[in-house]
C-alpha positions in Angstrom: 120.6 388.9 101.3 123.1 387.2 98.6 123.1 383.6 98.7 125.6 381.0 97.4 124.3 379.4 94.6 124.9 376.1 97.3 122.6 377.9 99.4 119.5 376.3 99.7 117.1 379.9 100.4 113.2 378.2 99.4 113.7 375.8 102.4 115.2 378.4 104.4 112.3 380.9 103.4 109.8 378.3 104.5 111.8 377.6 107.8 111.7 381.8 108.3 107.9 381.8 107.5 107.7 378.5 109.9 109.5 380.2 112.6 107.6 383.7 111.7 104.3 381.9 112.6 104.9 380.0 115.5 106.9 382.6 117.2 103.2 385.0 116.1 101.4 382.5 117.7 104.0 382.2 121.0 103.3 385.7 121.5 99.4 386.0 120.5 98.2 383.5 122.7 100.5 384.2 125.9 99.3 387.4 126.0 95.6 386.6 125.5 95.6 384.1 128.3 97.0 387.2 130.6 94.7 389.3 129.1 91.8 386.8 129.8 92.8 386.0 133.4 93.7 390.0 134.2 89.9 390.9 132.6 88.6 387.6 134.8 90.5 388.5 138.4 91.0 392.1 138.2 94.1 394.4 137.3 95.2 394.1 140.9 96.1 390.5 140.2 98.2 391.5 137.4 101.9 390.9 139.2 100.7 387.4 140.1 98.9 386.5 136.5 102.2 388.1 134.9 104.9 385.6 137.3 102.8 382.3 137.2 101.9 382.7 133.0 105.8 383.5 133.0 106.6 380.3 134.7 104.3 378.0 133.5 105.3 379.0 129.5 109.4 378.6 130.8 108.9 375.2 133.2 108.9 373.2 129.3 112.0 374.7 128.2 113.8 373.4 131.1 112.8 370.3 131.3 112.7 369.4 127.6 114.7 371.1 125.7 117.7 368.4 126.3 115.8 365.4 124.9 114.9 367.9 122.3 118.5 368.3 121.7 119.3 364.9 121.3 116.2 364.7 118.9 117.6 367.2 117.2 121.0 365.4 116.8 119.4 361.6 115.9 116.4 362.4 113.6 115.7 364.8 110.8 115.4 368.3 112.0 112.8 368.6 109.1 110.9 365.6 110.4 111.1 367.4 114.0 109.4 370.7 112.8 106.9 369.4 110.8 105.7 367.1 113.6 105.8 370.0 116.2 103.5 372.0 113.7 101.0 369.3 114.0 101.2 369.7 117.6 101.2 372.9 117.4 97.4 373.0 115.9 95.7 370.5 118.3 96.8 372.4 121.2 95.4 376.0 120.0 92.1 373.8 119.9 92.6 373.0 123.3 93.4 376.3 124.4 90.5 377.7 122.4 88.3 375.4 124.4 89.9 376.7 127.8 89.1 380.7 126.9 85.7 379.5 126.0 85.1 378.7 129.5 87.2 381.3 130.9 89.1 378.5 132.7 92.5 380.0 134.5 94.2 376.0 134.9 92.7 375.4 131.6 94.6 378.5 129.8 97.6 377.7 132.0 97.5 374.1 131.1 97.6 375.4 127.4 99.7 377.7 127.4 102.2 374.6 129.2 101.6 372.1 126.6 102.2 375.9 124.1 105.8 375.8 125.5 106.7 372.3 125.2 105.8 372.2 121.2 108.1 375.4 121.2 111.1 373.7 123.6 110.8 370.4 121.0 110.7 372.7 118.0 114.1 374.9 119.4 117.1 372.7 118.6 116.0 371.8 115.2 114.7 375.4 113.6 118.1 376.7 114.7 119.9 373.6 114.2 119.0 373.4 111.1 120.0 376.7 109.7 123.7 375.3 109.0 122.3 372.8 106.7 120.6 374.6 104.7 123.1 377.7 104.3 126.9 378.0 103.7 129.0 379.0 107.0 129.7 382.1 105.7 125.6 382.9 105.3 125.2 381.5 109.1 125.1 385.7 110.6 123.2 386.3 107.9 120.9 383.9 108.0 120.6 384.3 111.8 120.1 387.9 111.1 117.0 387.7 109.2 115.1 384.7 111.2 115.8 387.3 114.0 114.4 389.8 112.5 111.6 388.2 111.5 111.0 386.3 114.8 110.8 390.0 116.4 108.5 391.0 113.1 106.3 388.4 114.5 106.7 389.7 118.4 105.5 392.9 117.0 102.5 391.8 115.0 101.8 389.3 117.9 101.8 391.9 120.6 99.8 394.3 118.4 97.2 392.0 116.9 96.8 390.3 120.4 95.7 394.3 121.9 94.2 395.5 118.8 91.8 392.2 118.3 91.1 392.4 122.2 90.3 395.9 121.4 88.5 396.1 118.5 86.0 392.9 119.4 85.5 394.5 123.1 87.6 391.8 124.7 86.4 388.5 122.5 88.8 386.5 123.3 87.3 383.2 122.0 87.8 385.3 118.4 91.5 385.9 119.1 92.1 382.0 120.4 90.4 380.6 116.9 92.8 383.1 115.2 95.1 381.5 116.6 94.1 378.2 115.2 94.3 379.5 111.6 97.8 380.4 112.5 98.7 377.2 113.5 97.4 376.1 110.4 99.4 378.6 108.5 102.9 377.4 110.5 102.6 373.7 109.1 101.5 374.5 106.0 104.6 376.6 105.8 106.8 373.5 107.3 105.8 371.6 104.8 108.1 373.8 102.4 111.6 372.9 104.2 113.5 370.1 102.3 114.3 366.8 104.3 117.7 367.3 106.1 119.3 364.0 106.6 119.2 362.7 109.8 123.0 363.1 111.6 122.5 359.8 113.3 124.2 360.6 116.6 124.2 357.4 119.2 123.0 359.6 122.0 120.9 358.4 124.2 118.0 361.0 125.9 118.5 361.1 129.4 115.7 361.6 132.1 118.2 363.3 134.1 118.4 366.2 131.8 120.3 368.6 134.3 123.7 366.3 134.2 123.2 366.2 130.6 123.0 369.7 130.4 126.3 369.6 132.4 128.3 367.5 130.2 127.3 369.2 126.9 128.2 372.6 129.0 131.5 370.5 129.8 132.6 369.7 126.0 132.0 373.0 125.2 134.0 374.5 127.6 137.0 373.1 125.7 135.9 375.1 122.5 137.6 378.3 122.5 135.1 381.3 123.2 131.7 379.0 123.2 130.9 379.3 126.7 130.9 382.6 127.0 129.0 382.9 123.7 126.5 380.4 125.4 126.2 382.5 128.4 125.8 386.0 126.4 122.6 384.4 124.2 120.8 383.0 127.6 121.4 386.3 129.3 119.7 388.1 126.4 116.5 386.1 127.1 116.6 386.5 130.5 116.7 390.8 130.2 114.4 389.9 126.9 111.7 388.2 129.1 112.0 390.8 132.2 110.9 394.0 130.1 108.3 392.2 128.5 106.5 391.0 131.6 108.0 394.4 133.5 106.6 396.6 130.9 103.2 396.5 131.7 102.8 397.2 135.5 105.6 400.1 134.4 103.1 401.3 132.1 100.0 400.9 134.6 102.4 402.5 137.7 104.7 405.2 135.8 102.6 405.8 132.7 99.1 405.9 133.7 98.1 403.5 130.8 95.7 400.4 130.8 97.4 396.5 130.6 96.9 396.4 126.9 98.4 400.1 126.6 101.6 398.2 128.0 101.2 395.9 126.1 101.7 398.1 123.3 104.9 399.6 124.2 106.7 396.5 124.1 106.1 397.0 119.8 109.2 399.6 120.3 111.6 397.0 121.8 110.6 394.3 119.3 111.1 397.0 116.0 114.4 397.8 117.4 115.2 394.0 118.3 114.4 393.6 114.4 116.6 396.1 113.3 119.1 395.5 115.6 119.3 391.8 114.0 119.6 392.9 110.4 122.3 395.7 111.3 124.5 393.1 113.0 124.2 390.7 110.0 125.3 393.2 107.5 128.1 394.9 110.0 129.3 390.8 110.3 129.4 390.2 106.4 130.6 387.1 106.1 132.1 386.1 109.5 130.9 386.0 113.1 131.9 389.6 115.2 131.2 388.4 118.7 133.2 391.9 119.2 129.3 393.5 118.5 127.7 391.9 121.5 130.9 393.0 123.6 130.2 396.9 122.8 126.5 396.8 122.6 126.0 395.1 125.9 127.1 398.6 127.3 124.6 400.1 125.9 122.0 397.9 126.8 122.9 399.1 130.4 122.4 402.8 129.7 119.1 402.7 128.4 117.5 400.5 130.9 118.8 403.4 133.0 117.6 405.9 130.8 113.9 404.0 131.6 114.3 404.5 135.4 115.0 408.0 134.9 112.5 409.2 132.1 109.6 406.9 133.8 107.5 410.0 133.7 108.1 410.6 130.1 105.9 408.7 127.5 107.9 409.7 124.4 111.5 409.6 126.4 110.1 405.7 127.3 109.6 404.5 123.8 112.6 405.9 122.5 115.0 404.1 125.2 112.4 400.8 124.7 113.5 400.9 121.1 117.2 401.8 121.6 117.3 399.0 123.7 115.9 396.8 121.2 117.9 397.7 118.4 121.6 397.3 120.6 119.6 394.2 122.0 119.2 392.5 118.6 122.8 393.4 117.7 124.1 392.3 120.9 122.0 388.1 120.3 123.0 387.7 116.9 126.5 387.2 116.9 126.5 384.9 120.2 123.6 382.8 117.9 126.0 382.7 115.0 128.9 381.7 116.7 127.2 379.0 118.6 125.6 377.2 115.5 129.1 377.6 114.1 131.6 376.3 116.5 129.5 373.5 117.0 130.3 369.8 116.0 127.5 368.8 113.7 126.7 365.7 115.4 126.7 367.7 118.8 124.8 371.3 117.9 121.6 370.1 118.7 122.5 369.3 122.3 124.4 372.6 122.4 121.6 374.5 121.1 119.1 372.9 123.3 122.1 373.4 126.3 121.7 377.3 125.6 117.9 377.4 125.4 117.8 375.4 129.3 120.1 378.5 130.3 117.9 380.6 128.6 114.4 379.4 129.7 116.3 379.7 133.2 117.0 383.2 132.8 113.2 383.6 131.5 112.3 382.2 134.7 114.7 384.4 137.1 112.9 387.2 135.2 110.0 385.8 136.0 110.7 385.2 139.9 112.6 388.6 139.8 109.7 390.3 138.8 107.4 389.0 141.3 110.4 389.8 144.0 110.8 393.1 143.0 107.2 394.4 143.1 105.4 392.0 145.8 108.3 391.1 148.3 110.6 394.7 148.6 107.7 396.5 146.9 109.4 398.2 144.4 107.9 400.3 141.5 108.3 398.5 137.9 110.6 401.6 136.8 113.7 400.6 139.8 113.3 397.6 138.4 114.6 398.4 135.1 117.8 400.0 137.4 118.1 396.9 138.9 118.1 394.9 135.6 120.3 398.0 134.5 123.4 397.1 137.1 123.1 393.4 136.4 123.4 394.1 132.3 126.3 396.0 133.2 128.0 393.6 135.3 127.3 390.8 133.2 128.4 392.6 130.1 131.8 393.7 131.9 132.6 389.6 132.6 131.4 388.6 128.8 133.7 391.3 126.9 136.3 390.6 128.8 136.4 386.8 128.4 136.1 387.4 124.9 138.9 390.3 124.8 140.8 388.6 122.5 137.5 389.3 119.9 136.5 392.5 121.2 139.4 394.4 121.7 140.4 394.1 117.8 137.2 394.5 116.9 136.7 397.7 119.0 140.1 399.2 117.1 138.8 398.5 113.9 135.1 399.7 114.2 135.9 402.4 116.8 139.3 403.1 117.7 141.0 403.6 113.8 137.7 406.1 113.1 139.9 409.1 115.2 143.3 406.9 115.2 145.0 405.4 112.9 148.7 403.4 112.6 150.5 403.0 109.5 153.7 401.0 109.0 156.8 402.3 107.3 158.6 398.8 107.4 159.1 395.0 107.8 156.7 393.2 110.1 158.8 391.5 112.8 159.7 387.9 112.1 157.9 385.5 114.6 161.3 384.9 116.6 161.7 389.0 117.2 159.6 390.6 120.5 158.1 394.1 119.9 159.4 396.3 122.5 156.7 399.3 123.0 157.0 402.4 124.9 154.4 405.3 125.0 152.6 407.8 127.2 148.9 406.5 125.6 147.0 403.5 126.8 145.8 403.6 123.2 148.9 402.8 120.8 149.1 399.4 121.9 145.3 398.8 121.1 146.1 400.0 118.2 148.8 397.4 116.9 145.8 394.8 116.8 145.0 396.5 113.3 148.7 395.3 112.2 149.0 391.7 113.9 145.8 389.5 113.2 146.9 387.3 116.6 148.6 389.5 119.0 149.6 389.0 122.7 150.4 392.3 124.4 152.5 391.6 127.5 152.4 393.7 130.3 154.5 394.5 133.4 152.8 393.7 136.5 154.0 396.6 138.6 151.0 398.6 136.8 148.4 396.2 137.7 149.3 395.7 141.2 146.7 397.1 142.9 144.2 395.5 140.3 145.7 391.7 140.6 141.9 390.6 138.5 142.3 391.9 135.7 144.9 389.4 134.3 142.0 386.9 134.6 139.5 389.4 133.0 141.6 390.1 129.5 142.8 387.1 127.5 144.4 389.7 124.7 146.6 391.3 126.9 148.9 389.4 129.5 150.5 390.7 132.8 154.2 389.5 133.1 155.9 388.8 136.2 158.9 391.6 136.7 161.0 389.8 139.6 163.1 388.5 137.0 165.6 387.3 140.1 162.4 384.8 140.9 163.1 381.6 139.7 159.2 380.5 139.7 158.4 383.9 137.5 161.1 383.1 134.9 160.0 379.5 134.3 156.3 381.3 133.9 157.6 384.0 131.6 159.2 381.0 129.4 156.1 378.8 129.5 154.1 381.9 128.7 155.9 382.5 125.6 156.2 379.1 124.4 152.5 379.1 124.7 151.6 381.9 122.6 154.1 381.3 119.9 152.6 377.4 119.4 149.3 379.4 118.7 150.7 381.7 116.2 150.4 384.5 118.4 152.5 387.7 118.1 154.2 388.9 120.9 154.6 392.6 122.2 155.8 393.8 125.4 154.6 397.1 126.4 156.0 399.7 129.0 154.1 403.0 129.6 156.7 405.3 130.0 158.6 405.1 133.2 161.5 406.3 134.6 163.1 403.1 135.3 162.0 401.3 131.2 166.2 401.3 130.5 166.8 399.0 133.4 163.9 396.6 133.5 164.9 396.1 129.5 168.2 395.3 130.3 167.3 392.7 132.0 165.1 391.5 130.2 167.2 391.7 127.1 169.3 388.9 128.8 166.9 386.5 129.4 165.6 386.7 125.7 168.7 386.4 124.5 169.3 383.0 126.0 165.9 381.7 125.1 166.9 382.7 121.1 164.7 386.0 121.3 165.5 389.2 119.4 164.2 392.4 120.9 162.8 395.1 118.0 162.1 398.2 119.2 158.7 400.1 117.9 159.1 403.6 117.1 157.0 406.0 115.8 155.7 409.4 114.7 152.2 411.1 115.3 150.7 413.4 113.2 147.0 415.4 114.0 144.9 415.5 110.7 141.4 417.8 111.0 138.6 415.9 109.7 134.8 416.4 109.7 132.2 414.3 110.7 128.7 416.2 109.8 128.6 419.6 111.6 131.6 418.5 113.9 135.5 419.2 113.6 137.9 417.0 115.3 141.5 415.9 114.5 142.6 412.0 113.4 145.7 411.2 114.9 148.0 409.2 112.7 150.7 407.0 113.8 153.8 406.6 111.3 155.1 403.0 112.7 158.7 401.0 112.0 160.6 398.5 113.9 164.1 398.3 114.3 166.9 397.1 116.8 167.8 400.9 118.3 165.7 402.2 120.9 165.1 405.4 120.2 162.4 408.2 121.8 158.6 407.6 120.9 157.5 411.0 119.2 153.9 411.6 121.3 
């Protein structure tokens, strides 16, 4: 990674080794305490141990992470995270006492108190990031704690079966380990530089709920944050379901012991990790929330591909890491954007307002789980269909909320790869309406590679039996065609009043009909009073053979200039 020379990257290598820790220890000692309990009450108990140490680790979250936020957004987030990692260490002795004397409350209790340092520690380690590093660095930057944070997930997960392996299930060996970590993690703290404090007159609340409300309220007014909000705390939620599903899945489908299933979950974190680092270096040096919008549909396939290849070890780990790796490229650019967008004096409350949706998905999961396999007795593997349909439904609502990121983005990473437009004049001037007729759904896509802000305009009588999707897509707009309506005329103005105050580009775009002459005269009259010019888009398409690896296919290329004639579209 490059920094700025502004960039402050010891501290932010301390606050990654600080996160790296913690987030090893997170993941050590949740697992030995199901371990211990699974070993203590038998693998028949394992649903149950799985839902309440699910639970118990999320109840924290939910109920502190506001006043955390407003912590966060008073004091010193350094101040914060050192504190927390003194925390941190007395309770690992406490939970190190409780696997001593194999104690189920006790390792609950632990594990509770675990969560609450974590929930307190949240807001600041991610608050803190722009603080420390240009905005420009913020992907980046979110890229690589990511990656590490699944680095430690791994190792975590790994150390936590291989210790219980190796010592023939000491687990008072693996809870003083993690003591040493925790001594590691504030060492480590001790690195960051002292932030200053952004002194915000916020008040914590008791009633952290309606607080959550109102900073989910102010955020809605930021363009494109609420849906960014939503995408991160659904990524926990289908995060937290395959971790706890993936071990009755592996007990049930694969034949393998708790701590085999354990295990598999390594291939989801390595591919989370990579998955980070890749969507960092795809963003460079801006936030492409138009990466989570594509890779949320493949998220859906390969918790699909689980359900139907449960019978197959080596067809399990491969979709367990595929789904990592879209997984981690699908968080970071919803992280990014969030820390971004943000008001500094308000992004610890926002922060802390995405980790209470998130620790609520982490506790659907957790209810979901125990639902799916103890109430309609379904095997682990349909659950992974089930959480397969939800991805995709959720997925569909995000991308297209955020069409007017993911639709350019999806032309320039995707679409231009086997088309491509080219112009052979003048941009029209701001005052001039694109007129565009073709026989492809495509072309118009593609003019979002020629106008940065671009508001394609539609025709309702091709959407009529689909009235939704106007609400669904903000890039593209459907126009009313009863121009004799008074009410649709007024909206038609408003409409393009509004989107030329925003600096937006305006197209209007006619599949090819029968009946295009006629609807354009009419409109021709109506722009003509409100001081619109119409410019026709013409253009010529050419097939170019290209080869990708062992594969031939042809580009198309699209020869495009603007003038007053209307003239026939060459297809």
């Amino acid at each position: 990674m490059r920094w700025h020379p502004t960039t402050d990257y010891r501290s932010f290598y301390f606050l990654n080794a600080t996160q790296f820790l913690g987030a090893l220890n997170d993941n050590i000692f949740k697992l030995l305490v199901i371990y211990l309990l699974i070993n203590v009450q038998g693998p028949s108990a394992s649903g149950k141990i799985l839902s309440i140490a699910g639970a118990v680790f999320v109840i924290p979250f939910l109920v502190f992470s506001s006043s955390a936020g407003v912590l966060a957004d008073r004091l010193s987030k350094r101040t914060i995270i050192v504190y927390t990692k003194i925390l941190e260490i007395f309770i690992m002795l406490f939970g190190l006492l409780a696997v001593y004397l194999e104690s189920a409350i006790g390792a609950y209790t632990a594990l509770f108190f675990m969560a609450t340092q974590s929930s307190i520690f949240g807001p600041s380690k991610y608050g803190v990031i722009p603080e420390l590093v240009e905005s420009k660095m913020v992907s980046k930057a979110n890229g690589s704690m990511t990656s590490f944070t699944y680095l430690a997930i791994i190792l975590g997960t790994f150390l936590a079966s291989f210790i219980t392996d190796i010592t023939d299930k000491n687990f008072v060996l693996v809870a003083t380990f993690c003591v040493f970590i925790a001594l590691a993690g504030f060492s480590a703290s001790l690195g960051i530089k002292r932030t200053a404090p952004q002194n915000s007159s916020k008040k914590i609340n008791p009633f952290f709920i309606y607080e959550v409300y109102q900073t989910l309220k102010m955020a809605w007014k930021i363009p494109h944050l609420i849906p960014a909000i939503f995408g991160s705390s659904f990524f926990l939620f289908i995060g937290a379901y395959t971790q706890l599903n993936i071990i009755p899945f592996a007990i049930e489908s694969l034949h393998l012991s708790e701590v085999g299933g354990g295990y598999l979950f390594l291939a989801t974190a390595v591919g989370i990790a990579l998955g980070a680092v890749l969507a960092g270096q795809i963003s460079k040096d801006k936030v492409e929330l138009g990466i989570s919008c594509v890779t949320g549909f493949f998220i859906s396939f390969f918790f699909f591909t689980l359900y139907l290849f449960s019978w197959s070890l080596t067809a399990t780990i491969i979709s367990l890491a595929c789904l990592g790796v879209f997984g981690g490229a699908f968080l970071i650019p919803f992280e990014s954007f969030i820390q971004v967008s943000s008001a500094d004096e308000k992004r610890g409350q926002v922060i802390a307002a995405t980790n209470f949706l998130s620790f609520t998905g982490v506790l659907a999961a957790a209810f979901f789980i125990f639902f799916i396999s103890e109430e309609l007795q379904f095997s682990a593997a349909s659950g992974f269909a089930f959480m397969g349909i939800l991805s995709l439904i959720m997925n569909v609502l995000v991308a297209g909320r955020l069409s007017e990121l993911s639709i350019p983005f999806f032309v320039n990473k995707i679409l231009k790869r086997i088309r491509r437009i080219a112009l052979a004049s003048q941009v029209p001037a701001p005052h001039q309406i694109v007129v565009f007729e073709s026989n492809s759904w495509w072309d118009p896509l593609l003019l979002f590679s020629i106008f940065p802000k671009l508001k394609i305009l539609v025709p309702g009588h091709y959407f009529k039996q689909f009235p939704w999707i106007n609400w669904w897509i903000d890039s593209i707009r459907i126009i009313p065609t009863d121009l004799d309506s008074r009410s649709s005329l007024e909206k038609l103005i408003k409409n393009f009043k509004e989107y030329q105050e925003k600096g937006n580009s305006i197209c209007l775009y006619f599949h090819k009909r029968t009946d295009t002459k006629e609807i354009l005269e009419k409109y021709q009259k109506i722009f003509s009073r409100l001081g619109y010019q119409i410019v026709y888009a013409h253009g010529k398409k050419e097939r170019t053979p290209k080869r990708f690896i062992f594969f031939r296919y042809y580009l198309k290329k699209i020869t495009m200039h603007f003038s007053t004639d209307r003239q026939p579209y060459a297809s």
